[in-house]
N, C-alpha and C positions, 0 to 999 in steps of 0.2 A: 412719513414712515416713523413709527415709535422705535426708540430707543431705550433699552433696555439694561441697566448696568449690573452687573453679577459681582455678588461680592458674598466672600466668604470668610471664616478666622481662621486665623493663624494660630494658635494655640502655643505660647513660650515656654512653658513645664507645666507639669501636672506633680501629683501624690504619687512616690510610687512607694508605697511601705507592701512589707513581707509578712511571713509569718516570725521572721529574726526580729521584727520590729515589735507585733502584738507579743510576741514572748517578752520581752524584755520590758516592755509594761505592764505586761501582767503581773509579772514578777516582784514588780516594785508594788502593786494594789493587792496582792499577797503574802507581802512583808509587813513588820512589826513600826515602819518609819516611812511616813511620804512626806516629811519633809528633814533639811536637815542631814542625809540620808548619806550615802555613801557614793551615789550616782553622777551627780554634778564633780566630784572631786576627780571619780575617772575620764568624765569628760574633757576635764582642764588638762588631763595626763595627756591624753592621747589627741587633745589638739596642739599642744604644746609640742609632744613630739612631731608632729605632721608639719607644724611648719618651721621647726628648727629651733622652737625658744625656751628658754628654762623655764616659763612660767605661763599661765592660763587664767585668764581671771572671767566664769562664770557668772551671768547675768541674766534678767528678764528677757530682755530685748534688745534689738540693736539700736531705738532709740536709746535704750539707758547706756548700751556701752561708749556711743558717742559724746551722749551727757558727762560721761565720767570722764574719757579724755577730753574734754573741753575744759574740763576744773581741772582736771590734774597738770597742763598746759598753763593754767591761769588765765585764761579770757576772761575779760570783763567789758564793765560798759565801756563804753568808748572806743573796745577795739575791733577793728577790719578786720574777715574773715575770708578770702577771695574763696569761691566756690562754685557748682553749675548747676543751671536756671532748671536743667532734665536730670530729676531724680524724685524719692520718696523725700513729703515735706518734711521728713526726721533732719535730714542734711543742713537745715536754716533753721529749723526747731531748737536742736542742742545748741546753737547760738542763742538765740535770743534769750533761752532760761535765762544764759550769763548775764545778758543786757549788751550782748557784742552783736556786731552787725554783718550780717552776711553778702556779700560785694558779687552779683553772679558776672560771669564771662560767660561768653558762650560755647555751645560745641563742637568740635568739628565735626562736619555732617556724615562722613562716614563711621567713623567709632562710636559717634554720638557720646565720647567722652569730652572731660575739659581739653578748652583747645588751647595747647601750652605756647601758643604762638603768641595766642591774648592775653596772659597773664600779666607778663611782665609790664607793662601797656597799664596793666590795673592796681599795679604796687603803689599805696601812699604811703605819707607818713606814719598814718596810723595803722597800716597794716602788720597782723601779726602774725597770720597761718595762711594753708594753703590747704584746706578740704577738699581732695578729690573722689570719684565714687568710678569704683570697676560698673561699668556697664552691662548688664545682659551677659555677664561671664567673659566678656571682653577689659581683659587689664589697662587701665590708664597708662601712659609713657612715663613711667615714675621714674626713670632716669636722666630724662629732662626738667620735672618737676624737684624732685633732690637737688640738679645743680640750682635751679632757682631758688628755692628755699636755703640751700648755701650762700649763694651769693648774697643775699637782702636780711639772713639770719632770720628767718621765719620758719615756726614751726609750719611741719608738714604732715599732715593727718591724713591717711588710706583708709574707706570707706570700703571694705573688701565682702561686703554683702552676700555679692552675684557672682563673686570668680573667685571661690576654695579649689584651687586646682588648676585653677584654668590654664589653659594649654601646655599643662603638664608642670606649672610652675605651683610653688606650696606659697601664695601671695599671702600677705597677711601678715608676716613673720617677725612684726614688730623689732625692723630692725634701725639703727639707730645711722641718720641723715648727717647732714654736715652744716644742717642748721642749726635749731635747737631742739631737734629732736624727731623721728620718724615715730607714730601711734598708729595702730594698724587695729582696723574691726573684722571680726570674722561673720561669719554667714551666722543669719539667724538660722537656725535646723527647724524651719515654719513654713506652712502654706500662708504666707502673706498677700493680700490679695489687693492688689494698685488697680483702681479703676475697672474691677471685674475680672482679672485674672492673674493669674499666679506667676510672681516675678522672681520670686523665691530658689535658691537649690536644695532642698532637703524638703523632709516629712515629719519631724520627731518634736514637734512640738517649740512654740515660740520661746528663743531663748537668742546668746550670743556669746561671746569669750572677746578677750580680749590678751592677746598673748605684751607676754615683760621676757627681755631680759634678764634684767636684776631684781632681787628678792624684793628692795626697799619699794623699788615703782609697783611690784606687784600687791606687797603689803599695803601699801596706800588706796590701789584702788577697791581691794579686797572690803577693804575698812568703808569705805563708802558706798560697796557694791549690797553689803549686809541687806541693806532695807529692800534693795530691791532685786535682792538674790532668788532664783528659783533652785532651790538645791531639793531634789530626789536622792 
């Protein structure tokens, strides 16, 4: 008797842009400025307000915004990065620019986020951060993560891609840990496409923020963000 196995996709998001979306493009390919422009700076407003921070700092993508927190942390060669093996190669990317090294743990197999059980298991000398990555719009346990990064004084970097919002929470909010410091990335507003489909939450074209606090941290990365600024 043949045997026959059925298999179908599962489809994780798609595009859903408006008519509110093609207006608001149009608008800027109708204006006197497409770059440089005044678009990007309301972006930064209104992420900023969304997840609670005084500041927003507007970027290409969310590999550059993780690049930027990487430098702005100060990673370099020789330091440990603890991180997880399930995500876009950005997450081990914005290491190695520095010449730091990315240390993966594993996940646990239901959140398929880091599994904060193995973390600390993976602390050396040379470890300096803790990069974790919201999952599929599923938030990592960052309140076990924070006390680890307290305890060992490592920073802690939130990879907040996939969960703007998620389950009602405004993650991202760049808020400041009890190590040396909480960095938090926002969702790129892109149809990103990992392995054939789209892992993305938004439509509005590849970009990312990255929310501050304080004026100085945002000045800073503002300043290194210049080159690789996408401002409408």
């Amino acid at each position: 008797m043949e045997l026959r196995q059925a298999t179908r996709t599962i489809e994780l998001s798609g595009p859903d842009v408006t008519e509110e979306e093609i207006a608001a493009v149009t608008a800027v390919l109708r204006g006197p400025r497409l770059s440089l422009g005044p678009k990007a700076p309301e972006f930064e407003r209104a992420v900023a307000d969304y997840v609670g921070c005084r500041y927003a700092v507007a970027v290409n993508s969310g590999t550059s915004a993780l690049h930027l927190i990487v430098r702005a942390v100060g990673l370099g060669d020789g330091d440990e990065v603890i991180t997880t093996p399930f995500s876009f190669v950005a997450s081990a990317n914005c290491l190695l620019y520095e010449r730091a090294a990315p240390r993966f743990v594993d996940i646990d197999p239901v959140t398929l986020n880091l599994d904060c059980g193995r973390v600390e298991a993976a602390i050396t000398p040379r470890t300096r951060a803790i990069l974790a990555v919201d999952v599929f719009g599923r938030p990592a346990d960052w309140e076990a993560l924070r006390r680890l990064a307290a305890a060992h004084d490592l920073a802690l970097i939130e990879d907040s891609c996939e969960a703007l919002g998620a389950g009602g929470q405004a993650v991202g909010d760049g808020g400041e840990s009890g190590g040396r410091g909480l960095l938090r990335l926002l969702p790129e507003q892109a149809d990103h496409h990992r392995g054939g489909w789209d892992d993305r939450d938004g439509s509005g074209g590849r970009g990312a923020a990255l929310p501050e606090h304080e004026e100085p941290g945002a000045g800073r990365r503002r300043g290194l963000a210049v080159p690789c600024a996408a401002r409408v």
